[in-house]
DSSP file (Angstrom, degrees, kcal/mol; ACC not computed):
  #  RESIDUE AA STRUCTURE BP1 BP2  ACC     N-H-->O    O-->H-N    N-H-->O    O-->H-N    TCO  KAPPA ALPHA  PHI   PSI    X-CA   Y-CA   Z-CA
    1    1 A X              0   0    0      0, 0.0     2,-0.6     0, 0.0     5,-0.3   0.000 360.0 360.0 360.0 123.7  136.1  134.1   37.3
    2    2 A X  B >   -A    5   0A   0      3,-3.6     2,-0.7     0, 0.0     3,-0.6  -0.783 360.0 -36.3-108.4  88.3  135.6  136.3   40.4
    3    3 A X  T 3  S-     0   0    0     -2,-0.6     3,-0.0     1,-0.2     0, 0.0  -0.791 123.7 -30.6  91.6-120.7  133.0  134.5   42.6
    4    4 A X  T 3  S+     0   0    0     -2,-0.7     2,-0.5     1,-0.0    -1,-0.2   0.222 125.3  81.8-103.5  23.8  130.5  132.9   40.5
    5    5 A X  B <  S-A    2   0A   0     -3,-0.6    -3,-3.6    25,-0.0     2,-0.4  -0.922  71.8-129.6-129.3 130.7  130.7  135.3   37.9
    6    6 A X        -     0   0    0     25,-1.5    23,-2.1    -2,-0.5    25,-0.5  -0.585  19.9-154.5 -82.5 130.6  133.4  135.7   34.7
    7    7 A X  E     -B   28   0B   0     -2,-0.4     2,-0.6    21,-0.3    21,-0.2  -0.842  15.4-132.4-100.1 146.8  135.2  139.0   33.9
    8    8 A X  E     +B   27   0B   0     19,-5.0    19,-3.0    -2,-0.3     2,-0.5  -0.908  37.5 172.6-110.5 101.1  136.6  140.3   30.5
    9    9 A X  E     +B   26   0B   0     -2,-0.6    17,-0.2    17,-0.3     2,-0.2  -0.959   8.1 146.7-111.9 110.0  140.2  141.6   31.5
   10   10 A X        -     0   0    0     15,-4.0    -2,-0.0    -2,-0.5     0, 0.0  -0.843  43.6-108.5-156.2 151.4  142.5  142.7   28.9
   11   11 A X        -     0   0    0     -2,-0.2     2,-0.4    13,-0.1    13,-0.2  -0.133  32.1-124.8 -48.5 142.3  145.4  145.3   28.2
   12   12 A X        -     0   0    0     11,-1.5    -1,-0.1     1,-0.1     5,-0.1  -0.852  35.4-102.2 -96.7 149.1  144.9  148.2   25.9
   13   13 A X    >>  -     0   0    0     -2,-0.4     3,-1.6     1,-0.1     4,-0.8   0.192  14.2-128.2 -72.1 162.7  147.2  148.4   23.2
   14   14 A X  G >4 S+     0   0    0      1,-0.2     3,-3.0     2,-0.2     4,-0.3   0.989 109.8  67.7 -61.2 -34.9  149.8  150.8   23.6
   15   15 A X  G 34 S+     0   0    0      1,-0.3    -1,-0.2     2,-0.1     3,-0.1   0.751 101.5  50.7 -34.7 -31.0  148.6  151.9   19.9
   16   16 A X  G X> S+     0   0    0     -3,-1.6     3,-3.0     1,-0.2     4,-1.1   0.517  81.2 101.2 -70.9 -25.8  145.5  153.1   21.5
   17   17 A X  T << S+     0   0    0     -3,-3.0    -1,-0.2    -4,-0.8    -2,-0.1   0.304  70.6  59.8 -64.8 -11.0  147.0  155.0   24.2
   18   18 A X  T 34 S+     0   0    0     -4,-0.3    -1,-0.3    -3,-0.1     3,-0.1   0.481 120.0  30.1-114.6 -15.2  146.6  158.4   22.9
   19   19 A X  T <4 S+     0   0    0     -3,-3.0     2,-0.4     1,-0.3    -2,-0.2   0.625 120.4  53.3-123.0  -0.5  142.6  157.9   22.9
   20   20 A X     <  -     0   0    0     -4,-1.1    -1,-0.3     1,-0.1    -4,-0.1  -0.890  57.7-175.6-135.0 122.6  142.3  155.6   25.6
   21   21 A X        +     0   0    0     -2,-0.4    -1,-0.1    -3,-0.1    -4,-0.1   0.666  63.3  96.9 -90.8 -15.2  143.9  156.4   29.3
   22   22 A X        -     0   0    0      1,-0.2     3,-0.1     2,-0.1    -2,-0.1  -0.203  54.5-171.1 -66.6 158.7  143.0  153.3   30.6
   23   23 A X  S    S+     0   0    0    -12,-0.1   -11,-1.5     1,-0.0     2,-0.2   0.440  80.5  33.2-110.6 -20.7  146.1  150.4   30.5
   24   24 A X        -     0   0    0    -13,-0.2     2,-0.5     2,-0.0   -13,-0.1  -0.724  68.2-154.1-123.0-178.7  143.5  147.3   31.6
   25   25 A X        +     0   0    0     -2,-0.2   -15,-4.0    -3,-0.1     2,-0.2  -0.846  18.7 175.5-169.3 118.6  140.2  147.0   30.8
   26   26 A X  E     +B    9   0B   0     -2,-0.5   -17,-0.3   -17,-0.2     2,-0.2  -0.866   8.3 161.0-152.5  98.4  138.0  144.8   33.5
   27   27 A X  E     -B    8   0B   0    -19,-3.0   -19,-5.0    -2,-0.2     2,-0.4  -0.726  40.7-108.2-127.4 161.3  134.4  144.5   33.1
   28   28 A X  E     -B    7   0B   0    -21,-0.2   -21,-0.3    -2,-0.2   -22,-0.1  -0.751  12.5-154.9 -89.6 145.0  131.9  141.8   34.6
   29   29 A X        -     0   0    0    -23,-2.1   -22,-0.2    -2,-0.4    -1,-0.1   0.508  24.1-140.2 -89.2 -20.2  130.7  139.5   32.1
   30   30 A X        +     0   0    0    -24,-0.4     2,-0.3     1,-0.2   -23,-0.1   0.654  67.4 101.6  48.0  30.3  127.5  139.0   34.4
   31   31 A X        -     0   0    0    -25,-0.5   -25,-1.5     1,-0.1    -2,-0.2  -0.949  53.7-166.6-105.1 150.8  127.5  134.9   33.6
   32   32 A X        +     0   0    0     -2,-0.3    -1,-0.1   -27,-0.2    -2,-0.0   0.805  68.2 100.0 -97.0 -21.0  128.6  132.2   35.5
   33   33 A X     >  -     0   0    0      1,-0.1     4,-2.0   -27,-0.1     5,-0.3  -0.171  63.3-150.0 -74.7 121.2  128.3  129.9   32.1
   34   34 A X  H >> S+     0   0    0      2,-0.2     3,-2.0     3,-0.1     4,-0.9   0.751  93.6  44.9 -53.6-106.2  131.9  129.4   30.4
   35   35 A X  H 3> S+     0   0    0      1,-0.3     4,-5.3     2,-0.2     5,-0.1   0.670 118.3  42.6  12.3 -77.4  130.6  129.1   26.7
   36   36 A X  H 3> S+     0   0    0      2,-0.2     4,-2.2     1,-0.2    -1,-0.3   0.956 114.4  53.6 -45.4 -58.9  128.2  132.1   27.0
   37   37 A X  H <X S+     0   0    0     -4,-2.0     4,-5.0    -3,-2.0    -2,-0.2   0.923 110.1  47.5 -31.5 -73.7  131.1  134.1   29.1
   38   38 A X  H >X S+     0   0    0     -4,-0.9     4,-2.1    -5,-0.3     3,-0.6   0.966 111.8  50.3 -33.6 -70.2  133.8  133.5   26.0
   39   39 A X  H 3X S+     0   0    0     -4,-5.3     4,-2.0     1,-0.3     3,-0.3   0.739 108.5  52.9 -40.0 -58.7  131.2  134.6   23.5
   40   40 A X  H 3X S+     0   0    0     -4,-2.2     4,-2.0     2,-0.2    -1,-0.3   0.734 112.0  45.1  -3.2 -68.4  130.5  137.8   25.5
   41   41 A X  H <X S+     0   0    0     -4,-5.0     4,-4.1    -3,-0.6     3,-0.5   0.939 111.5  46.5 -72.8 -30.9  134.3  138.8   25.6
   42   42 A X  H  X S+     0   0    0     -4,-2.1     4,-1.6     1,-0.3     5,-0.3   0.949 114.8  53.1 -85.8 -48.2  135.3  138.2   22.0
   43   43 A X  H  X S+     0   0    0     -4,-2.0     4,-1.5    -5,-0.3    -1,-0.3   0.941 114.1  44.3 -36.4 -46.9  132.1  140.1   21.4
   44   44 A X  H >X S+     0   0    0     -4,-2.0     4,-2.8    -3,-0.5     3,-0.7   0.954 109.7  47.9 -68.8 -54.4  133.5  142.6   23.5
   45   45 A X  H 3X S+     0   0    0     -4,-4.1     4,-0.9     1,-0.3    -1,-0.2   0.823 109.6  54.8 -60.5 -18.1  136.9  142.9   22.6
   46   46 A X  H 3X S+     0   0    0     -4,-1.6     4,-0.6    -5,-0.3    -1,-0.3   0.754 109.1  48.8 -92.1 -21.8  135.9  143.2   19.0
   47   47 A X  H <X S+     0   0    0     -4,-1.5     4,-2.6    -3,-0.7     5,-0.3   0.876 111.5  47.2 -81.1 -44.7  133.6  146.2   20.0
   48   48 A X  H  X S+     0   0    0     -4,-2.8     4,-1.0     1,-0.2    -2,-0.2   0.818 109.1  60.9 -68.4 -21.7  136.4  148.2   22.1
   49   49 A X  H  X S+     0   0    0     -4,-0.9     4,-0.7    -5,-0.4    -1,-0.2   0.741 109.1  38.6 -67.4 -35.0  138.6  147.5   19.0
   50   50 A X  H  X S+     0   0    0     -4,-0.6     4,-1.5     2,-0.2    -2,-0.2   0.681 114.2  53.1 -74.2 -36.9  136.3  149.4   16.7
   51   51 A X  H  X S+     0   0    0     -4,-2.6     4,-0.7     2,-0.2    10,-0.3   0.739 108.8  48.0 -67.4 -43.2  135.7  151.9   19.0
   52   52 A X  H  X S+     0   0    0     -4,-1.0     4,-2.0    -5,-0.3    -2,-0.2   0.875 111.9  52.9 -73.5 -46.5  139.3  152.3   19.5
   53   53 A X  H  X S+     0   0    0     -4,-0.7     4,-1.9     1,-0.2    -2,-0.2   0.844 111.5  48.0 -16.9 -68.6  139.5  152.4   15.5
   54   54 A X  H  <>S+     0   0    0     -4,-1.5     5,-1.1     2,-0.2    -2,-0.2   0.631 107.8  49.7 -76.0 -31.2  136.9  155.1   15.4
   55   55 A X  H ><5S+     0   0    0     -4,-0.7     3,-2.0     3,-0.2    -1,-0.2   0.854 111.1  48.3 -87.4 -37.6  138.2  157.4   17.9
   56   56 A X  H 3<5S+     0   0    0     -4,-2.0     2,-1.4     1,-0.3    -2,-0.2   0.979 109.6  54.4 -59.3 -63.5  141.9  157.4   16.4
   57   57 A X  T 3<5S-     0   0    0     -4,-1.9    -1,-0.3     1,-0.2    -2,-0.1   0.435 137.4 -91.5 -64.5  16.0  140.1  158.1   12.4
   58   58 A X  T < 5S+     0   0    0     -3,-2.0    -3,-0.2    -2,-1.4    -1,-0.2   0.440  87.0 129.2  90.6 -15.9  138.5  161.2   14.5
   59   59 A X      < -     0   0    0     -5,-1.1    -1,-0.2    -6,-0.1     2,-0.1  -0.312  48.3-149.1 -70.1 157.5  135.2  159.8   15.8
   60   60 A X        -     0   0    0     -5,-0.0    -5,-0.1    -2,-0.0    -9,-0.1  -0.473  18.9-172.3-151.8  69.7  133.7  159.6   19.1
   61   61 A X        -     0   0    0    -10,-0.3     2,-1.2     1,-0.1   -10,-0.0  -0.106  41.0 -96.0 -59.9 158.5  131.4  156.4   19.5
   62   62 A X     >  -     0   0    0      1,-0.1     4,-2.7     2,-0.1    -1,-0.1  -0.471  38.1-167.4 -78.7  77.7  129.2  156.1   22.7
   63   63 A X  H  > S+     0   0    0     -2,-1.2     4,-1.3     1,-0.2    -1,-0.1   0.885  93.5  51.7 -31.2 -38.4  131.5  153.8   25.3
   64   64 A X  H  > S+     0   0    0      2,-0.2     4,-1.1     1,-0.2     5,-0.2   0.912 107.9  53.9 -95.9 -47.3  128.7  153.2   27.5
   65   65 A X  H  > S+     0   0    0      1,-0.2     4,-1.8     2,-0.2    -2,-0.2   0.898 106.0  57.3 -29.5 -45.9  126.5  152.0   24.1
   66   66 A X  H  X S+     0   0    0     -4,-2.7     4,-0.6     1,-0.2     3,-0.4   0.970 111.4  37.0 -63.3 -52.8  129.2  149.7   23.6
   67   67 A X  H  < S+     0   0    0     -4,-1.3    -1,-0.2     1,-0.3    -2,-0.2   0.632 115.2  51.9 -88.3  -3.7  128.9  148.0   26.9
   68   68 A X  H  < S+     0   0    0     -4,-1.1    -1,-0.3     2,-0.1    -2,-0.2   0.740 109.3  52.4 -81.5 -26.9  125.1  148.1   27.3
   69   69 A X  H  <        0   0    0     -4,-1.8    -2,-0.2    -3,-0.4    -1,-0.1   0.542 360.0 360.0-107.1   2.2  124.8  146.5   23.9
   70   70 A X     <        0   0    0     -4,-0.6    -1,-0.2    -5,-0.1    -3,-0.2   0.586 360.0 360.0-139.4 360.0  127.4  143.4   24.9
């Protein structure tokens, strides 16, 4: 929680590394509500996980889709 608002921080796996340059990944959750906040990241992580998925099998999903849509 950074002020009254939760962030979704986590490393990307090294496995990823060759399609994703980032090493953290640190986005605003935009809630102050725990519960809601949680849902939000595991939503999240499970979308950047697919995404990551997708890029490796040759694919090139919309990043910025991913994070409007959670």
């Amino acid at each position: 929680m950074v002020g009254r608002t939760y962030r979704f921080h986590m490393r990307a796996p090294k496995r990823f590394a060759v399609v994703e340059r980032r090493k953290e990944i640190d986005l605003s959750l935009k809630t102050s509500d725990l519960l809601h906040a949680e849902t939000k990241g595991l939503e999240l992580e499970k979308s950047l996980q697919s995404m990551w998925e997708a890029r490796m099998a040759g694919l090139n999903p919309d990043y910025e889709a991913i994070i409007k849509y959670c």
